[in-house]
Each structure stands twice: as structure tokens, then as C-alpha cells.
C-alpha positions as CSV (number, residue, x, y, z in Angstrom):
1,X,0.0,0.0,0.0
2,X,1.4,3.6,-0.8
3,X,1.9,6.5,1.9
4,X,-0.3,9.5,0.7
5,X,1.3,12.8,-0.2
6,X,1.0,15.5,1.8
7,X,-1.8,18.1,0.4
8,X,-0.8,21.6,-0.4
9,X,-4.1,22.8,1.6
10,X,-6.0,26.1,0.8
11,X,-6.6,26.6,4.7
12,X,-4.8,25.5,7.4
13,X,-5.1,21.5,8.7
14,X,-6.8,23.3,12.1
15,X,-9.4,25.1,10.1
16,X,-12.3,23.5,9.8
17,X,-15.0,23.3,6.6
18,X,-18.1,23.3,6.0
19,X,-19.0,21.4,3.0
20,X,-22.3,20.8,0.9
21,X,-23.3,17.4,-0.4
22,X,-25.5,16.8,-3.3
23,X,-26.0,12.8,-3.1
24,X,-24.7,12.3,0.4
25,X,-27.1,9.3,0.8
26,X,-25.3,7.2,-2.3
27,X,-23.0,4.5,-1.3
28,X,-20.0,7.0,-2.3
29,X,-21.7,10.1,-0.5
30,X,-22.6,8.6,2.6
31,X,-18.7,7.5,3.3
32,X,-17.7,11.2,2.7
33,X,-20.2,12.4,5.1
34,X,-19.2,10.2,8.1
35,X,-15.3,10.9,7.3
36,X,-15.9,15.0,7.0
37,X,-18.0,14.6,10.1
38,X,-15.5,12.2,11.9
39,X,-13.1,15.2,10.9
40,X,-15.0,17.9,12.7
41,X,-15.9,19.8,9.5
42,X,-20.0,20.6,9.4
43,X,-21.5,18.9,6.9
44,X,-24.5,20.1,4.7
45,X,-26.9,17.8,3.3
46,X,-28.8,19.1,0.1
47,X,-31.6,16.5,-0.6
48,X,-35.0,16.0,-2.3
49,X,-35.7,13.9,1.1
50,X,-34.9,15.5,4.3
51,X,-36.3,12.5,6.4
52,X,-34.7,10.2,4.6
53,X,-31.0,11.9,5.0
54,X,-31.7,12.3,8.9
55,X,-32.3,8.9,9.2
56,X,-29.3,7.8,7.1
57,X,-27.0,10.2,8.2
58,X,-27.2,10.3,12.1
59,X,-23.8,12.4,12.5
60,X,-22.9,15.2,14.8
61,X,-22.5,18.2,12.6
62,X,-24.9,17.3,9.6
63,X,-27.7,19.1,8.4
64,X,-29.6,18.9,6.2
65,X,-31.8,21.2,3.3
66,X,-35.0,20.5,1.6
67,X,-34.7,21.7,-2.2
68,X,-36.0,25.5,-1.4
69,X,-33.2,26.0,1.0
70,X,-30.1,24.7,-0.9
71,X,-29.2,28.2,-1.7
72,X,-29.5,29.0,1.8
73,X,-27.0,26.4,2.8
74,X,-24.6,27.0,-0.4
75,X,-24.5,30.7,0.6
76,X,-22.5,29.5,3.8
77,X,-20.0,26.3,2.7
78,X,-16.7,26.4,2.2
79,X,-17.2,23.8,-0.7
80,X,-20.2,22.4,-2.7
81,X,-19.6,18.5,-3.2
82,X,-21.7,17.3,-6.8
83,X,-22.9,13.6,-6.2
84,X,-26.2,13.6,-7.3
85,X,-27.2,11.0,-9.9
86,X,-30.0,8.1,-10.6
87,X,-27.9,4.4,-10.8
88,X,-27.0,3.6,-14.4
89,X,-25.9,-0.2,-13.5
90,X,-29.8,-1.5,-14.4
91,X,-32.0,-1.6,-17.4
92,X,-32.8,1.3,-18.7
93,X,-36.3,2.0,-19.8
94,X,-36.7,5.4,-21.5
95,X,-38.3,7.0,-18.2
96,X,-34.8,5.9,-16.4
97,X,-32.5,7.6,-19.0
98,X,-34.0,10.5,-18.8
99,X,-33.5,10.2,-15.3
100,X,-29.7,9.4,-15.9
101,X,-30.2,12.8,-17.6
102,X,-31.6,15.3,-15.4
103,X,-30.5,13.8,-12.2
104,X,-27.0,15.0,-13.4
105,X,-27.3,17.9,-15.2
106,X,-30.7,19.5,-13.5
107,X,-28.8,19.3,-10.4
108,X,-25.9,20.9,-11.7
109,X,-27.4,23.5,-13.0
110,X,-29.0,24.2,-10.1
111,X,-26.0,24.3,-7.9
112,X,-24.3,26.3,-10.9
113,X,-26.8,28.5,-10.5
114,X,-26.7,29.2,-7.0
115,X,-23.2,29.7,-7.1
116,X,-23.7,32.4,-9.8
117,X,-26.0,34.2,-8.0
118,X,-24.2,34.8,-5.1
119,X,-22.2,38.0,-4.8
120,X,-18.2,37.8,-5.3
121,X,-16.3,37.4,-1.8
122,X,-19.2,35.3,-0.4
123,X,-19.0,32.3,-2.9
124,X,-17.3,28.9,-1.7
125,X,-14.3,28.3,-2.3
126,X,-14.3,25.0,-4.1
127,X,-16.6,23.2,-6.3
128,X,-16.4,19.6,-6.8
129,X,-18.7,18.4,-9.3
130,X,-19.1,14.5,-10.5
131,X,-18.1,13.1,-13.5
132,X,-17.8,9.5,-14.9
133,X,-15.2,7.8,-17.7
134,X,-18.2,7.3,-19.9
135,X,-17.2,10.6,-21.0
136,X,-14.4,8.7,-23.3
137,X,-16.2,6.4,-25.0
138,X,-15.7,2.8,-25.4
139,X,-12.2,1.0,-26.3
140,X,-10.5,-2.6,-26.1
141,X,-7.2,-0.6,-27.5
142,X,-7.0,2.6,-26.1
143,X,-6.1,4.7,-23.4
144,X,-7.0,7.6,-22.3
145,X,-5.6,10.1,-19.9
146,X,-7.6,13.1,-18.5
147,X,-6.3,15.1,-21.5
148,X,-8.0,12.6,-24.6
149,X,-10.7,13.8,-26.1
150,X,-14.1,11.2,-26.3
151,X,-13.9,8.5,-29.3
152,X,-17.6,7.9,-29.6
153,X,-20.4,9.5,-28.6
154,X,-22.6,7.1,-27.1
155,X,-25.7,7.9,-24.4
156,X,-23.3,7.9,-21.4
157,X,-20.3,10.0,-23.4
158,X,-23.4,12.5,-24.1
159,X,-24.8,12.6,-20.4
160,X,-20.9,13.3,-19.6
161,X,-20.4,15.8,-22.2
162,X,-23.5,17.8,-21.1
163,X,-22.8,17.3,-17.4
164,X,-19.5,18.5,-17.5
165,X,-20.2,21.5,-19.4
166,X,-23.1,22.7,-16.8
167,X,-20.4,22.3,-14.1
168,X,-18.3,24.0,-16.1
169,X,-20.6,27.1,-15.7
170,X,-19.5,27.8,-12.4
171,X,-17.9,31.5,-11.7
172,X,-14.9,32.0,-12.1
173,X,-13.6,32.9,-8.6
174,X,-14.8,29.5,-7.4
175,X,-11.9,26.7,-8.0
176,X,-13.7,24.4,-9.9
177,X,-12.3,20.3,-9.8
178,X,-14.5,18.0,-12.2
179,X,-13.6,14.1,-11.3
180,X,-14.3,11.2,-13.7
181,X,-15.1,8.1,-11.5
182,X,-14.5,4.9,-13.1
183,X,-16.2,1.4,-11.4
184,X,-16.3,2.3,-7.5
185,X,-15.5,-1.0,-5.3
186,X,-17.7,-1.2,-2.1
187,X,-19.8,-4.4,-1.4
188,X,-22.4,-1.8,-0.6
189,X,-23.4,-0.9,-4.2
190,X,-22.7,-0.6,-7.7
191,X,-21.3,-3.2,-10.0
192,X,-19.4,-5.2,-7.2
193,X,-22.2,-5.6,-5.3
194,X,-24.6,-6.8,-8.0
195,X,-21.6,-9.5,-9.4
196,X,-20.6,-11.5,-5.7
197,X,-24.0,-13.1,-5.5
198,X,-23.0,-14.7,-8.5
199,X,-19.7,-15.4,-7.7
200,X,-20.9,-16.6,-3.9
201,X,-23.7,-19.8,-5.8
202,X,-20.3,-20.8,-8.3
203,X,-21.6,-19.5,-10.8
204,X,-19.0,-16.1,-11.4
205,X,-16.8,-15.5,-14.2
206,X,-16.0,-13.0,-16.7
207,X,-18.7,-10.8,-18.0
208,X,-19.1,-11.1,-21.7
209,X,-15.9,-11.7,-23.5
210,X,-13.6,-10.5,-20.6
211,X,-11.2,-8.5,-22.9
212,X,-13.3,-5.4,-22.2
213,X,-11.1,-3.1,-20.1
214,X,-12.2,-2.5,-16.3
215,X,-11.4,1.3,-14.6
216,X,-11.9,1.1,-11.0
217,X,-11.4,2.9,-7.8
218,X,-12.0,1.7,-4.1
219,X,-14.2,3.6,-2.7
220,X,-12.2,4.5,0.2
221,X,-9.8,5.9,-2.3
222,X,-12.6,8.2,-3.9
223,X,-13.8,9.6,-0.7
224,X,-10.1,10.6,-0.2
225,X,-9.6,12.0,-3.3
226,X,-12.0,14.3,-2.7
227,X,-11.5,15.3,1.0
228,X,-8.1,16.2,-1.2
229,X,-9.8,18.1,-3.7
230,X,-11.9,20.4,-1.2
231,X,-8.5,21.2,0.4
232,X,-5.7,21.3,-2.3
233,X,-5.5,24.0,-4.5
234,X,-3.7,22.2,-7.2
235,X,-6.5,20.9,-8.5
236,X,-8.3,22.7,-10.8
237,X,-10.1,21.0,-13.9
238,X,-10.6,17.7,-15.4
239,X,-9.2,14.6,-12.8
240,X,-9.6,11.3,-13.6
241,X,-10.9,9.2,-10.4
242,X,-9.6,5.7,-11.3
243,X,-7.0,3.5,-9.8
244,X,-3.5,3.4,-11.7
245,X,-3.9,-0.2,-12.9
246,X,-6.9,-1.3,-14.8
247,X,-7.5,-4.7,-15.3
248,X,-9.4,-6.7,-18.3
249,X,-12.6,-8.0,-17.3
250,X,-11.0,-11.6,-17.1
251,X,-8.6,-10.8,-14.5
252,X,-11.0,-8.7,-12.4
253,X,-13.7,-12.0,-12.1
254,X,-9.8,-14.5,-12.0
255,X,-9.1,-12.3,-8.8
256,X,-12.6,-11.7,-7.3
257,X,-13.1,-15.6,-8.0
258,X,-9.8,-16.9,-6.4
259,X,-10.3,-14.4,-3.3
260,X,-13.5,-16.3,-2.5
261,X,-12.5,-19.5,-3.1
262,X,-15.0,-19.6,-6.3
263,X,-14.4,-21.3,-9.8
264,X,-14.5,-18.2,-12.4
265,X,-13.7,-19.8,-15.9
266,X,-17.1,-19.7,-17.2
267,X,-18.2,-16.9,-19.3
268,X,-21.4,-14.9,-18.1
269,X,-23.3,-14.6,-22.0
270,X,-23.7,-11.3,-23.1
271,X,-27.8,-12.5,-24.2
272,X,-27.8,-13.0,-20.5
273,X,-26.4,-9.6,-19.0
274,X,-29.0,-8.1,-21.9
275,X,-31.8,-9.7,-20.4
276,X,-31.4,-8.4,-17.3
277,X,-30.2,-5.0,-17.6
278,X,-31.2,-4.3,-21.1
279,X,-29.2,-1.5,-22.4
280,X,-28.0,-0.8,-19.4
281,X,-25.6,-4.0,-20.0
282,X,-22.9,-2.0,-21.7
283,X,-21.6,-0.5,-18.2
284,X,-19.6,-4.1,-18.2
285,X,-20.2,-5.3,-21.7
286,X,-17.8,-2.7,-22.5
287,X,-15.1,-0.8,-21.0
288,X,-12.2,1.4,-21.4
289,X,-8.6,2.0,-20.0
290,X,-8.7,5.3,-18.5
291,X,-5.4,6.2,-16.4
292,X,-5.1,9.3,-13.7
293,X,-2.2,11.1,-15.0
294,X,-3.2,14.5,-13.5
295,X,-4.5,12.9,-10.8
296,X,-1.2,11.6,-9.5
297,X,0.9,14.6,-10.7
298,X,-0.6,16.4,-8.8
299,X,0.4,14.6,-5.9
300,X,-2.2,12.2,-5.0
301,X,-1.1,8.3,-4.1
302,X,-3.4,5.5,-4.6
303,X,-3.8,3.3,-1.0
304,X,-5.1,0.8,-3.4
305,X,-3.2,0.8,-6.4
306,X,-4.0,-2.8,-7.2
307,X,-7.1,-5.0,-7.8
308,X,-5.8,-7.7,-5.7
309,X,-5.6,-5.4,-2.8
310,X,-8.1,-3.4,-3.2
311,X,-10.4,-6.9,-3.3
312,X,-9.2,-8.1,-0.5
313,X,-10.0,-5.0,1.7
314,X,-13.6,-4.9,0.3
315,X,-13.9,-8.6,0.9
């Protein structure tokens, strides 16, 4: 495991924040609020469901904002966390990707437009807004590096495209970080959690033909990434939130399947992923290899560099 870097910080370590969350009851937002909390930062929760986020979020120093008060709450943060977004790993009926849609970018805007109407000198500091590596399109070849340009423009490179340009509406004076999150690890949620029931009745193995390329990050490692991005003044822009190493397909369900003591030679059909998450299936169906470059220049250091490692921690 690496030693992290030390973060040039925007504030001193003693100051404390206070942060805004858009998605803080996700599987990815939910970690960041404990850890700022654990922190002693105040944490603000911007949801469509208050109840539900004071019943998820029991921690001392969180509260939390209906929609007609997110303004209120963004007019006193240090930083505006983006994490709002419907789950894309199921079938998508037309209903649902317009969902995909607006969640993002009618979120964004919103925030965007809060920011932009608050008077200079009184704006946060920081805003962090969520991307994803569908923004690249998909490749069995290629790499890409937080500087390529997409290669196809498919539904999810054209949700990215249009969510990343309302973020990138924020003012000017605001430092604005954009991360694109590749396949987040956490038996909590998202792809890993829908594949180890498969894996735990024998009957895992590589999804489709396994040479599709796999971009992950452990989730720990995303929630640190950006605690570093609300305090590190380095980052400004485009940041690509995967692990160093991506893996092919094969080797991700070779290592998942050998760390559970499972058999993982046989193929999972592609007529079978279709049937249950329709179009939705080409989250895993395809892939491609997207590498932080930035996002280590700029100093950060992965804890879990490697799939092996970062497999056994969630396991």
C-alpha cells in the first residue's frame, strides 16, 4: 500500500469546513459524510428527502436542506460536493434515462446556479462536481488520460459531455475540480455488489468476452480523493478518479473468484447480462482503459493501487 502525499491545503489543517453534499445518501456520498464529520468539518446535506437523510446520516454536525433552501446552505459552505445522480448499472427503460439525464445535469445547474447568483467574496471556495469515464467512450485498445478527447459519442459519453459542461458554468472565482469516477469497489453498491452473488452460488466469471477493459477505484480511495480536492489548491479542472492499474474484465472476475475461493472460468453470455439490464448492460459489456495522469501529478497516491488489494479490503 502507498503512503499519501501531503496536500498543499488552501486553509490551514486546524481550520475547519463546512461542505455541501449533493448525493450524500449514495453509497460514495454517505462514506464522505461520516469521514468529514469524523473530521469535525460541518457537513451540509442538500436532498429531495430530508427524512430520509436524517435517518441515514445520524452524525454530529450534519444538516440537512429540503430543495428550497439549498441556496441558503450554499451561501455559507466552504465547498459544494456534486454527487447527485440516478444508478445507471440496471435496465434502462426510456423513463430511467431521462433520469440518468436530469438527475446529473438539473442538479448541476441548479447548484451552478446558485453559485452564480451569489455576490463575489461570499461564494465557496471549491466546487467539486461529479463526472464519470463514460465521457471517453468505449475501447478494447485505447487509453486515455484526463487530457484525450471522447472516441464515440454514445448515451453515457453524451450525459458526460452535457454534465460537465453545466459544471463548467461555475464563476470564475470558485476553483472548480470536475472528477471522472471509473467502477467504484464497495460491497455496498454498484457493479461489485450486484456480481458477488454470482460469484458466492459458483456461478462467477468474466462478463461477456472478458477483454473489455475495467477502470476502478475503491471507494475509500474516492472519498479521499476528494476530501483532497476540497483542500488542495492544485486541482483545478478535469481529474480522472480511477486506480492506476486497470485490469481486463477476465482478470477482475480471475481475482474476485480466487479471493472467495469460487471457480470463475465460465463466461457470463452477453444474451444473458441483456436480459437483465437491457441496455443498461454495456456499463460491463464494455469498457475502457482510463489512467489518472493528472491525478497523481498532482500529488495524490493511490492506498489501493492494485485489484488484488483493493479486493481483499472490500472482501
Amino acid at each position: 500500500m502507498a503512503t499519501r502525499a501531503p496536500s498543499t491545503v488552501c486553509q490551514a489543517s486546524s481550520e475547519k469546513m463546512s461542505v455541501a453534499i449533493t448525493g450524500a445518501t449514495g453509497f460514495v456520498g454517505s462514506r464522505l459524510t461520516a469521514k468529514l464529520a469524523s473530521q469535525g468539518h460541518k457537513v451540509k446535506v442538500l436532498t429531495r428527502d430530508v427524512s430520509k437523510a436524517k435517518s441515514k446520516l445520524p452524525y454530529p454536525g450534519v444538516e440537512v436542506f429540503g430543495p428550497a433552501d439549498w441556496s441558503k446552505a450554499i451561501a455559507g459552505a466552504t465547498g459544494v460536493v456534486n454527487l447527485a445522480g440516478e444508478p445507471i448499472a440496471t435496465r434502462w427503460t426510456p423513463e430511467l434515462k431521462s433520469q440518468i439525464m436530469t438527475s446529473r445535469i438539473g442538479t448541476t445547474r441548479k447548484l451552478v446556479d446558485a453559485l452564480n447568483a451569489l455576490p463575489e467574496g461570499s461564494r465557496p471556495r471549491v466546487f467539486v462536481s461529479s463526472s464519470a469515464i463514460g465521457y471517453y467512450g468505449v475501447s478494447q485498445t485505447a487509453s486515455f488520460n484526463e487530457d484525450s478527447t471522447p472516441i464515440t459519442s454514445d448515451y453515457l459519453s453524451q450525459v458526460c459531455v452535457q454534465w460537465e459542461a453545466a459544471a463548467s458554468a461555475a464563476p470564475k472565482d470558485v476553483r472548480t475540480v470536475i472528477l471522472r469516477t471509473g467502477i467504484v469497489l464497495a460491497r455496498e453498491g454498484g457493479a461489485l455488489a450486484k456480481m458477488l452473488p454470482i460469484f458466492q452460488i459458483f456461478a462467477g466469471g468474466p462478463l461477456g468476452t472478458g477483454k473489455q477493459w475495467m477502470s476502478w477505484i475503491h471507494r475509500d480511495d474516492l472519498v479521499e480523493l476528494i476530501v483532497d480536492t476540497l483542500q488542495n489548491t492544485a486541482y483545478v479542472g478535469v481529474f480522472n478518479a480511477t486506480a492506476p492499474k486497470p485490469v481486463r474484465m477476465a482478470e477482475f472476475c480471475s481475482t474476485l473468484g480466487a479471493l472467495m475461493g469460487r471457480p470463475s472460468w465460465l463466461p457470463v453470455p452477453d444474451f444473458a447480462l441483456n436480459t437483465l439490464l437491457g441496455e443498461g448492460a454495456m456499463v460491463v459489456l464494455e469498457g475502457q482503459k482510463v489512467l489518472p495522469t493528472k491525478t497523481q501529478q498532482v500529488g495524490f497516491n493511490f492506498k489501493y493501487s492494485d485489484i488484488s488489494t483493493a479486493l481483499k479490503s472490500v472482501l
